[in-house]
TORKOL-658798 format. One record per residue: x, y negated, z negated of N, C-alpha, C in turn; residue in three letters; residue number from 1. Coordinates in steps of 0.05 Angstrom, whole numbers, plus 5000, padded with zeros to 4 digits. Example, Ala and Ser with C-alpha at 12.3 -4.5 7.8 and 13.67 -1.06 7.14 Angstrom:
TORKOL-658798
+------+------+------+------+------+------+------+------+------+--------+-----+
:  nxx :  nyy :  nzz : caxx : cayy : cazz :  cxx :  cyy :  czz : residu : num :
+------+------+------+------+------+------+------+------+------+--------+-----+
: 5264 : 5114 : 4844 : 5246 : 5090 : 4844 : 5264 : 5066 : 4844 :    ALA :   1 :
: 5257 : 5045 : 4858 : 5273 : 5021 : 4857 : 5258 : 4999 : 4843 :    SER :   2 :
+------+------+------+------+------+------+------+------+------+--------+-----+
***
This chain:
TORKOL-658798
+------+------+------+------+------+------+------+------+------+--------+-----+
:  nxx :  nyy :  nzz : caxx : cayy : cazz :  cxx :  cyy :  czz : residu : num :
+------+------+------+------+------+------+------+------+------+--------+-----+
: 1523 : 7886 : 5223 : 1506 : 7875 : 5244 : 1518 : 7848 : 5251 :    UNK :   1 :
: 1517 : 7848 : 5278 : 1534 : 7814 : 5286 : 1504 : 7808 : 5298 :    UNK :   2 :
: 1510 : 7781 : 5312 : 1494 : 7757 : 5316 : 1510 : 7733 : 5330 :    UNK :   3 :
: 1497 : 7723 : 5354 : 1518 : 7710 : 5374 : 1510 : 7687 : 5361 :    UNK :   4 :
: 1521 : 7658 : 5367 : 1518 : 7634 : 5359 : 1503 : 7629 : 5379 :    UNK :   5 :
: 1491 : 7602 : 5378 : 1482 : 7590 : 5402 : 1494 : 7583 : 5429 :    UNK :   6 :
: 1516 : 7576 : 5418 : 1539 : 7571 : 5439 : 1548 : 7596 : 5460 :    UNK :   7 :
: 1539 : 7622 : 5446 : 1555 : 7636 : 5454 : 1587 : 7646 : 5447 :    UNK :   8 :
: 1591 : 7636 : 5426 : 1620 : 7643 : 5414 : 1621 : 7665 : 5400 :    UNK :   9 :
: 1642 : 7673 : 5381 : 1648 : 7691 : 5364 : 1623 : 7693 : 5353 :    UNK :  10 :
: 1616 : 7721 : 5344 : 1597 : 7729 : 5328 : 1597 : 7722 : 5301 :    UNK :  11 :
: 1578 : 7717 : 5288 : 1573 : 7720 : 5258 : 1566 : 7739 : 5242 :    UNK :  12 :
: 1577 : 7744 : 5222 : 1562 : 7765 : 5211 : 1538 : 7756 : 5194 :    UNK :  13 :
: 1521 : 7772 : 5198 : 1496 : 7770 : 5180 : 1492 : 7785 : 5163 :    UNK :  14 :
: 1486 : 7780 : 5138 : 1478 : 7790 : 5107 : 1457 : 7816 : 5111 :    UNK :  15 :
: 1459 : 7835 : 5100 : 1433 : 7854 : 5101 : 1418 : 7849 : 5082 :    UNK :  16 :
: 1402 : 7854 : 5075 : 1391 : 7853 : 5044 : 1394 : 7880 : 5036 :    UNK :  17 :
: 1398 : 7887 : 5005 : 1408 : 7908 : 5001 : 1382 : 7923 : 5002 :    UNK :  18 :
: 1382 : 7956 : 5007 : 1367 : 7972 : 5008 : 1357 : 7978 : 4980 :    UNK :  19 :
: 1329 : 7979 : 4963 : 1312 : 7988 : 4941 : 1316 : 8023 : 4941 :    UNK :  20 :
: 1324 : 8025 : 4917 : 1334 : 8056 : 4919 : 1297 : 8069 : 4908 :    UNK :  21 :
: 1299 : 8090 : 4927 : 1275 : 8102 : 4924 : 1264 : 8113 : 4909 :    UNK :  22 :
: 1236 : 8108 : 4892 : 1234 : 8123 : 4860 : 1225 : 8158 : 4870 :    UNK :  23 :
: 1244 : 8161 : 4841 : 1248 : 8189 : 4845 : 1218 : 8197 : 4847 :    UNK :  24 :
: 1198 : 8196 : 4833 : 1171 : 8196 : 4829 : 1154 : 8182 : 4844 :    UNK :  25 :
: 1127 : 8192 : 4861 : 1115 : 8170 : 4866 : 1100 : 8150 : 4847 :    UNK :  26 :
: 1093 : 8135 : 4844 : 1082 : 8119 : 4831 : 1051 : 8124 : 4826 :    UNK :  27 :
: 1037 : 8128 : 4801 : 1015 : 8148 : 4793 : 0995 : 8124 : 4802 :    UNK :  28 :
: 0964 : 8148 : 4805 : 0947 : 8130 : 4821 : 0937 : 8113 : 4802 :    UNK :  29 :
: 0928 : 8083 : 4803 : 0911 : 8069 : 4777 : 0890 : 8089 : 4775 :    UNK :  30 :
: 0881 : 8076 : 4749 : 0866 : 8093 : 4737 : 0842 : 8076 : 4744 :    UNK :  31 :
: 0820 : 8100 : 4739 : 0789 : 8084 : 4754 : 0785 : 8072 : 4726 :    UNK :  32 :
: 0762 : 8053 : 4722 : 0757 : 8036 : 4705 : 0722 : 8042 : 4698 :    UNK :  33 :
: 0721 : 8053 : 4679 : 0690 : 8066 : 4677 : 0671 : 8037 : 4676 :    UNK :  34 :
: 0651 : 8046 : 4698 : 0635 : 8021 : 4696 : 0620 : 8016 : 4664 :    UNK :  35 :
: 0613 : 7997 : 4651 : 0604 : 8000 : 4619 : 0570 : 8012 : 4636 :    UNK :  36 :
: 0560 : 8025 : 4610 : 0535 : 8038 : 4626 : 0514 : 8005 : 4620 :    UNK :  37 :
: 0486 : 8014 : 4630 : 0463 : 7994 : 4641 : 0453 : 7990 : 4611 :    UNK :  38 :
: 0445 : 7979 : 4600 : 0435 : 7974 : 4575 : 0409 : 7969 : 4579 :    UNK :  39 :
: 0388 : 7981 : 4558 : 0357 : 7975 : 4566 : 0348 : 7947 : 4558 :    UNK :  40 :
: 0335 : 7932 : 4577 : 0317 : 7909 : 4568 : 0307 : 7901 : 4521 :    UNK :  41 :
: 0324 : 7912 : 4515 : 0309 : 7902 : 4483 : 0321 : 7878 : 4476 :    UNK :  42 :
: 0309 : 7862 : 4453 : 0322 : 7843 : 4445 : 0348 : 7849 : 4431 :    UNK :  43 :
: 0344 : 7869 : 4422 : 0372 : 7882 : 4408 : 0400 : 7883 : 4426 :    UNK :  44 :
: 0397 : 7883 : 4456 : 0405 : 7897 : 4480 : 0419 : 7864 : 4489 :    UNK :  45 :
: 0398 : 7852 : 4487 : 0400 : 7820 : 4497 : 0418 : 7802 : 4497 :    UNK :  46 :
: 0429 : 7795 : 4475 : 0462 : 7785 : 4480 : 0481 : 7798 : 4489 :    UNK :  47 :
: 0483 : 7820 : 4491 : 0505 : 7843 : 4506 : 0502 : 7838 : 4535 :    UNK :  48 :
: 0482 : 7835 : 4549 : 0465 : 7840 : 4569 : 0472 : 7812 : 4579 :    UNK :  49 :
: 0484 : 7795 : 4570 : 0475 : 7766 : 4576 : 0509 : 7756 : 4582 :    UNK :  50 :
: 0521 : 7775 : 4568 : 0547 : 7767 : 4565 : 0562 : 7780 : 4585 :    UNK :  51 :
: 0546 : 7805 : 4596 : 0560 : 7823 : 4622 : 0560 : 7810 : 4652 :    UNK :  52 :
: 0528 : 7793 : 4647 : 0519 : 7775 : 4672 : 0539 : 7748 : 4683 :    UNK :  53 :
: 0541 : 7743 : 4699 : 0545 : 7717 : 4711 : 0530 : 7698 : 4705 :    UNK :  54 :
: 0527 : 7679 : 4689 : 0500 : 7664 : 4692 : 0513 : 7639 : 4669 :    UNK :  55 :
: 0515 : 7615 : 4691 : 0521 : 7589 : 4678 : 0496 : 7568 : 4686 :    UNK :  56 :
: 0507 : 7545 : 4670 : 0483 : 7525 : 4673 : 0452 : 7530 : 4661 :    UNK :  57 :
: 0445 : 7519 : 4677 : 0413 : 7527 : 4656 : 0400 : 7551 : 4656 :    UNK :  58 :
: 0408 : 7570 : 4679 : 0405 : 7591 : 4676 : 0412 : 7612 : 4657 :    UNK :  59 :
: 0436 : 7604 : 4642 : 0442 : 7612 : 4624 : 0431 : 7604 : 4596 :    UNK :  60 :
: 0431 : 7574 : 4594 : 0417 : 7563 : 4574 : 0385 : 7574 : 4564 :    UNK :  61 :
: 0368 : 7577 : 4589 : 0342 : 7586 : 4587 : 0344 : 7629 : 4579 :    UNK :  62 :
: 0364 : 7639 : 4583 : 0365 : 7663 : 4586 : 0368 : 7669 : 4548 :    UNK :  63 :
: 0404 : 7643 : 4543 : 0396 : 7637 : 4506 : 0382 : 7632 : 4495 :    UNK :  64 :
: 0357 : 7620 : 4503 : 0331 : 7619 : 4484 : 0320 : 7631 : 4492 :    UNK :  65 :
: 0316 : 7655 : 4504 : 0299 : 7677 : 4502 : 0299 : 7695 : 4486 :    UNK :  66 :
: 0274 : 7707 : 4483 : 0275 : 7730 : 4472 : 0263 : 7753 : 4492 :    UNK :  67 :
: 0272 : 7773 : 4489 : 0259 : 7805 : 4501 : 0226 : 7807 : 4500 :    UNK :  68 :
: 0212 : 7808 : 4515 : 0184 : 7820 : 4502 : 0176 : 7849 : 4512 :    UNK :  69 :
: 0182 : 7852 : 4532 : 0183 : 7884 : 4548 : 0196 : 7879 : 4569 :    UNK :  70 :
: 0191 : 7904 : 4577 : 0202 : 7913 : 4603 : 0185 : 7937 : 4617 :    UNK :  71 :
: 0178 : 7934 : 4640 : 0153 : 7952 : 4652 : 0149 : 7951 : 4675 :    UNK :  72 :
: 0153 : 7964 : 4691 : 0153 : 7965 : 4729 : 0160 : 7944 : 4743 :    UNK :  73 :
: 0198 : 7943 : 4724 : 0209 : 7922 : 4752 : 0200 : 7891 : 4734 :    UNK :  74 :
: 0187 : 7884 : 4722 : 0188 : 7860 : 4712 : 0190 : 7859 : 4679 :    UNK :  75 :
: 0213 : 7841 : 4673 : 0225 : 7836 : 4636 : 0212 : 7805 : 4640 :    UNK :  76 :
: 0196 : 7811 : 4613 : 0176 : 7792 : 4593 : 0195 : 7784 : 4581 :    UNK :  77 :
: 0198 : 7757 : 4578 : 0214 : 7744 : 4565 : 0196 : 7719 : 4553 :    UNK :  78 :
: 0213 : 7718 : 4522 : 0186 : 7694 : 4505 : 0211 : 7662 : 4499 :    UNK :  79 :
: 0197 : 7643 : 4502 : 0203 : 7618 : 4506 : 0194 : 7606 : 4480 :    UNK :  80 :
: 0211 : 7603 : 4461 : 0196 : 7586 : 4443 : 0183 : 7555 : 4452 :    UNK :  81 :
: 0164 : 7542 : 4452 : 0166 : 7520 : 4459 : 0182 : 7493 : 4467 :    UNK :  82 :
: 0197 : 7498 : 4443 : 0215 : 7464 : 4437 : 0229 : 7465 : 4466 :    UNK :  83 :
: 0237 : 7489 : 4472 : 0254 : 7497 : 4495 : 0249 : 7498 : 4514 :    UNK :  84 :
: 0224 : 7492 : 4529 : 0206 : 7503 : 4550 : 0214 : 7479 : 4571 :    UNK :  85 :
: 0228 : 7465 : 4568 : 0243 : 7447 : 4589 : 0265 : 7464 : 4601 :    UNK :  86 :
: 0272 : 7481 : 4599 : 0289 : 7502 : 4608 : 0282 : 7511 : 4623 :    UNK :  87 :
: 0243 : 7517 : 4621 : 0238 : 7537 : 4643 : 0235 : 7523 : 4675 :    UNK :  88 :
: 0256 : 7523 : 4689 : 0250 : 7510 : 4715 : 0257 : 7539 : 4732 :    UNK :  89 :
: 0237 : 7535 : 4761 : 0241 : 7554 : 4784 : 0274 : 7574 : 4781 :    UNK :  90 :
: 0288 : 7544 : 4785 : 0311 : 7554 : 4800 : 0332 : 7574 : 4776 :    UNK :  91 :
: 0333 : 7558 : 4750 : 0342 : 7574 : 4724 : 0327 : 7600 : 4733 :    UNK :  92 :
: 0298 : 7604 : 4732 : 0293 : 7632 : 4731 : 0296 : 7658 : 4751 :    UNK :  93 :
: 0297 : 7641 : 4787 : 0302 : 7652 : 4804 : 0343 : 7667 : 4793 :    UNK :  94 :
: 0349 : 7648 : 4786 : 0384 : 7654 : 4779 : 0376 : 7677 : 4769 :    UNK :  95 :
: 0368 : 7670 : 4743 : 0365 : 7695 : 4724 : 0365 : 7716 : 4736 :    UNK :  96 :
: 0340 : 7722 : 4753 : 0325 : 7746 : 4761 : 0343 : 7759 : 4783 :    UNK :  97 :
: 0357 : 7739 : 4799 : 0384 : 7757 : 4812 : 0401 : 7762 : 4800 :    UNK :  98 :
: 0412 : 7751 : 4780 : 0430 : 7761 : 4762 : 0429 : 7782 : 4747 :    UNK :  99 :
: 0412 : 7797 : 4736 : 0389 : 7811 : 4730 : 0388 : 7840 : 4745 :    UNK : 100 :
: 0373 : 7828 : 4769 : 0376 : 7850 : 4782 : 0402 : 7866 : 4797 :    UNK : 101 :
: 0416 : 7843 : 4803 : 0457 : 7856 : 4807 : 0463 : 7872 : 4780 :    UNK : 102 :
: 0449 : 7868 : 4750 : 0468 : 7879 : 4735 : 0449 : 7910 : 4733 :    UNK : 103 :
: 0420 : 7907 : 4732 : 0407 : 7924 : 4740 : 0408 : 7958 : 4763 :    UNK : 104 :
: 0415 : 7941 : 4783 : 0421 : 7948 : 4804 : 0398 : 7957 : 4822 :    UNK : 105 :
: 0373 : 7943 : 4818 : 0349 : 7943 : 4826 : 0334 : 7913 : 4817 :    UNK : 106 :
: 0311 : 7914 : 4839 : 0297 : 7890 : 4832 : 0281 : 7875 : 4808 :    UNK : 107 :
: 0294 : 7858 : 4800 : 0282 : 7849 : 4775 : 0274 : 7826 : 4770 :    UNK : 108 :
: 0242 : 7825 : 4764 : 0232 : 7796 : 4766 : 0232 : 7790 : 4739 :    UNK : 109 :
: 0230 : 7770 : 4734 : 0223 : 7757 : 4701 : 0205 : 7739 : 4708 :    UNK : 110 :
: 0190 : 7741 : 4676 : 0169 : 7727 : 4665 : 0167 : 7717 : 4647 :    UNK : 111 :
: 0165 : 7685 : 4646 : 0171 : 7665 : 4611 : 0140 : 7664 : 4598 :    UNK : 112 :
: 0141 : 7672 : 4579 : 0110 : 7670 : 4566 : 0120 : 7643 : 4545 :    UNK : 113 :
: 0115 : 7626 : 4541 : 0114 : 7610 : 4520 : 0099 : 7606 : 4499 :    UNK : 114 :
: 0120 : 7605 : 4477 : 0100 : 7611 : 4444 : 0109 : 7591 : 4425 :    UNK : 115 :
: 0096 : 7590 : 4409 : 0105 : 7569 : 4391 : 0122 : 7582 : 4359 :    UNK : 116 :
: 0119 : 7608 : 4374 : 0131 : 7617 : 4352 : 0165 : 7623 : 4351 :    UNK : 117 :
: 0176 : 7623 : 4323 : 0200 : 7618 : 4316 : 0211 : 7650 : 4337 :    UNK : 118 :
: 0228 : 7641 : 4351 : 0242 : 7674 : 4361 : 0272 : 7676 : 4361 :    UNK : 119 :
: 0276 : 7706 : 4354 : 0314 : 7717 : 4351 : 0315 : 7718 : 4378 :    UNK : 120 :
: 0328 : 7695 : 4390 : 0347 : 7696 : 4410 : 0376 : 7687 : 4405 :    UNK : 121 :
: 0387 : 7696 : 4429 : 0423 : 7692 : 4426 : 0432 : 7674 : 4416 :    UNK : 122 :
: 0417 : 7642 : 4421 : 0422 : 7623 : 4410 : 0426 : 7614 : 4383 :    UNK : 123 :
: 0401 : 7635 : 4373 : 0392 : 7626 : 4347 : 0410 : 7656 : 4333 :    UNK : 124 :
: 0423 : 7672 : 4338 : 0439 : 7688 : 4328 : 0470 : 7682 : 4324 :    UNK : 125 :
: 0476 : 7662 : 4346 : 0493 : 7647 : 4341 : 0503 : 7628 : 4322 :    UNK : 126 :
: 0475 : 7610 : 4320 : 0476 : 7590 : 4309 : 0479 : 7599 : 4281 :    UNK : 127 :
: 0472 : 7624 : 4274 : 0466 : 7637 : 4246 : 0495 : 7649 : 4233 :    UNK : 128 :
: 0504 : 7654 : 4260 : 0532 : 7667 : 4260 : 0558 : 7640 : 4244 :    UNK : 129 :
: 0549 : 7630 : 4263 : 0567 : 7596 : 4259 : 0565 : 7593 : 4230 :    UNK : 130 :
: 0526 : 7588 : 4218 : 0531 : 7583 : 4201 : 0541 : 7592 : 4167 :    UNK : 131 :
: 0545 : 7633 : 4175 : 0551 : 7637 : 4164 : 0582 : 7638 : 4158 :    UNK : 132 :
: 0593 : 7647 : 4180 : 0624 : 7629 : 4174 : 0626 : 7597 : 4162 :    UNK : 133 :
: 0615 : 7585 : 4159 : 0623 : 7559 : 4157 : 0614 : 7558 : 4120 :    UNK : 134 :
: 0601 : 7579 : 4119 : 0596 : 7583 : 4079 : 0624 : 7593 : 4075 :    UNK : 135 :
: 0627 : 7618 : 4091 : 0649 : 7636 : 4085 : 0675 : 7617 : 4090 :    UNK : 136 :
: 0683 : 7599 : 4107 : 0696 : 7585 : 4100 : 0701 : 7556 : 4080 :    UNK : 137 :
: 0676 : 7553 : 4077 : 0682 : 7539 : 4045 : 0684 : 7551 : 4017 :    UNK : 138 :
: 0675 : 7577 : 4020 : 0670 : 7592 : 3995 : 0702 : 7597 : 3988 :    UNK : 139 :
: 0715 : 7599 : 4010 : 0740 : 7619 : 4011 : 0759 : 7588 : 4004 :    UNK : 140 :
: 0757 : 7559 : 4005 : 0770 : 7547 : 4002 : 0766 : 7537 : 3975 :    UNK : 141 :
: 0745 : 7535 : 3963 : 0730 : 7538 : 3931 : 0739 : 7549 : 3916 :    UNK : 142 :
: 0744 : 7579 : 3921 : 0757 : 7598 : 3904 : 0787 : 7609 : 3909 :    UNK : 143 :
: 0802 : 7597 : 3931 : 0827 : 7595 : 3930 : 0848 : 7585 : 3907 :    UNK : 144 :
: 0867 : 7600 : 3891 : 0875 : 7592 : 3861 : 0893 : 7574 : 3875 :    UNK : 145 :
: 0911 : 7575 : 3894 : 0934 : 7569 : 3898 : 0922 : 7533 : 3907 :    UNK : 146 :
: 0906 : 7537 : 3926 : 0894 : 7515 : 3945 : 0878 : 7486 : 3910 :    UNK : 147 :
: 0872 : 7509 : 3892 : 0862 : 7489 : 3865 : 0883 : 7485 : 3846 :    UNK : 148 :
: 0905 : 7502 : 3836 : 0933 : 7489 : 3834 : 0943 : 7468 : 3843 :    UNK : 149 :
: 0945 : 7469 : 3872 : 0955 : 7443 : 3893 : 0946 : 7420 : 3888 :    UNK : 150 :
: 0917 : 7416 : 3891 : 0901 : 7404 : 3886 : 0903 : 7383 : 3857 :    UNK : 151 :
: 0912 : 7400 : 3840 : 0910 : 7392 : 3817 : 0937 : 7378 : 3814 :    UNK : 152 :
: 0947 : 7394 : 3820 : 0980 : 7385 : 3813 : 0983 : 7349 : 3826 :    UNK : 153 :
: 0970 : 7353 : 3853 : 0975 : 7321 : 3866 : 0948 : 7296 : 3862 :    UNK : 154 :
: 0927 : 7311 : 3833 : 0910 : 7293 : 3828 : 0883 : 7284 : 3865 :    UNK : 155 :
: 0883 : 7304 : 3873 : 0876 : 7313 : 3901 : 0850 : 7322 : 3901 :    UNK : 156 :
: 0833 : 7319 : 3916 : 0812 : 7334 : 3924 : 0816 : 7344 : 3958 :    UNK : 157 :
: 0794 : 7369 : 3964 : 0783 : 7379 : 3984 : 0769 : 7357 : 4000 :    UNK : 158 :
: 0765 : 7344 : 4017 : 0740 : 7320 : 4031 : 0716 : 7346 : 4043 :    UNK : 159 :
: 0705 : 7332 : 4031 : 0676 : 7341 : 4044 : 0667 : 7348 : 4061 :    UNK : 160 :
: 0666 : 7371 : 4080 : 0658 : 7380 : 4108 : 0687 : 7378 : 4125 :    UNK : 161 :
: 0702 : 7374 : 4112 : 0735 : 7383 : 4128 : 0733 : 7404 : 4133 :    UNK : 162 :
: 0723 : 7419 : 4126 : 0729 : 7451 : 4116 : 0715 : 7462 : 4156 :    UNK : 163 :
: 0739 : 7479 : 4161 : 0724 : 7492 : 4187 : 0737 : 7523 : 4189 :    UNK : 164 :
: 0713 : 7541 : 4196 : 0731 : 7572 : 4197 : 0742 : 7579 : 4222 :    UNK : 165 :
: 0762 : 7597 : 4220 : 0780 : 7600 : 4242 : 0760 : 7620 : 4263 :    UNK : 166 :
: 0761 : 7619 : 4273 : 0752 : 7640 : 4301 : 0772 : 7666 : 4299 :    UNK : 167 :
: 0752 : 7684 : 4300 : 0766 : 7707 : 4293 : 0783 : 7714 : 4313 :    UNK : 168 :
: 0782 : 7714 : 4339 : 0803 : 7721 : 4369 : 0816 : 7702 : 4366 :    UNK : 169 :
: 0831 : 7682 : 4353 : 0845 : 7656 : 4357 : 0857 : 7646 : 4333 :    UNK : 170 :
: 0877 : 7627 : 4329 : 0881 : 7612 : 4306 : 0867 : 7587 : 4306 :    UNK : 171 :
: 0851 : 7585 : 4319 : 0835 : 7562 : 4327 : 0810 : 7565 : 4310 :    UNK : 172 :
: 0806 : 7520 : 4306 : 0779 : 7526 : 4295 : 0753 : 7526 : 4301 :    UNK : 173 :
: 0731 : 7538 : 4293 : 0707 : 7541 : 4316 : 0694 : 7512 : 4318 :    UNK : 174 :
: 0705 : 7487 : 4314 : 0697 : 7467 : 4313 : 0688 : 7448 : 4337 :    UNK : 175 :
: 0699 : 7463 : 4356 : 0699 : 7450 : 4385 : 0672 : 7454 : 4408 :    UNK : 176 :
: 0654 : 7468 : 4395 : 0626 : 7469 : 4401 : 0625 : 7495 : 4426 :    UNK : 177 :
: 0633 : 7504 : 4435 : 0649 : 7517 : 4463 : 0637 : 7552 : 4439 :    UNK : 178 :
: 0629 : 7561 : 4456 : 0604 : 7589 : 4464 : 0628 : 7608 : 4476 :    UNK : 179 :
: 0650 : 7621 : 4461 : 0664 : 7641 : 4470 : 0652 : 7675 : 4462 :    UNK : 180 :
+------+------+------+------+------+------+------+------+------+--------+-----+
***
């Protein structure tokens, strides 16, 4: 293929780009991606449920101190322990309840009953979570032979609350306060 100059003079040649040789095969269709199914309103159900949702800010925060109380024509009872009940504002719960109902895929209102009593929510299953790694990682540094050898050998101790467990998805330690 030529190409005149501006001038009008001798032609140039111009570069093709080379031609992509054609796959022998067409290329297979993606594969569909099974939606995960709807999970029912239980407390059991509740951190799964919470983790599928979109929901940051306080909307989220108020959804972690909840607990499940029912579920019954279109509206999930949800219990508020007290200490927490600064959470419950309009707009946190309006979030919720659209968020909710997108994962739903029908209308879903919520309702905060507030109690004074102690409740298993996400928060507090967390917090339980944390704190059982954080035994399991001192237990495991206690009874390490090699780690009390060392120790010994350099006249050494462990410091006190150094100790942090690794996060299981990561080499990282869960020390950074951060809700993965």
């Amino acid at each position: 293929q030529c190409q005149l100059s501006a001038s009008g003079s001798a032609p140039e040649a111009v570069e093709q780009a080379p031609q992509l040789a054609e796959p022998s095969q067409p290329a297979p269709p993606p594969q569909a991606v099974e939606p995960l199914p709807v999970l029912a309103f239980t407390n059991d159900n509740w951190p799964a449920i919470l983790r599928r949702i979109a929901l940051k800010g306080l909307a989220l925060q108020l959804a972690m101190h909840c607990a499940v109380a029912g579920w019954e024509n279109g509206v999930l009872a949800l219990r508020l322990s007290s200490p927490a009940q600064h959470l419950n504002k309009r707009a946190a719960l309006q979030t919720l309840s659209a968020a909710l109902s997108g994962y739903r895929a029908e209308p879903v209102k919520v309702q905060i009953e507030l109690t004074k009593e102690s409740l298993v929510t996400p928060t507090r299953l967390m917090e339980q979570a944390a704190q059982r790694a954080q035994r399991d990682a001192e237990e495991s540094i206690q009874n390490d032979p090699l780690l009390a050898e060392l120790v010994s050998r350099v006249d050494g101790e462990v410091t006190q609350n150094s100790v942090r467990p690794v996060r299981p998805d990561t080499t990282e330690t869960a020390d950074n306060g951060e809700t993965s």
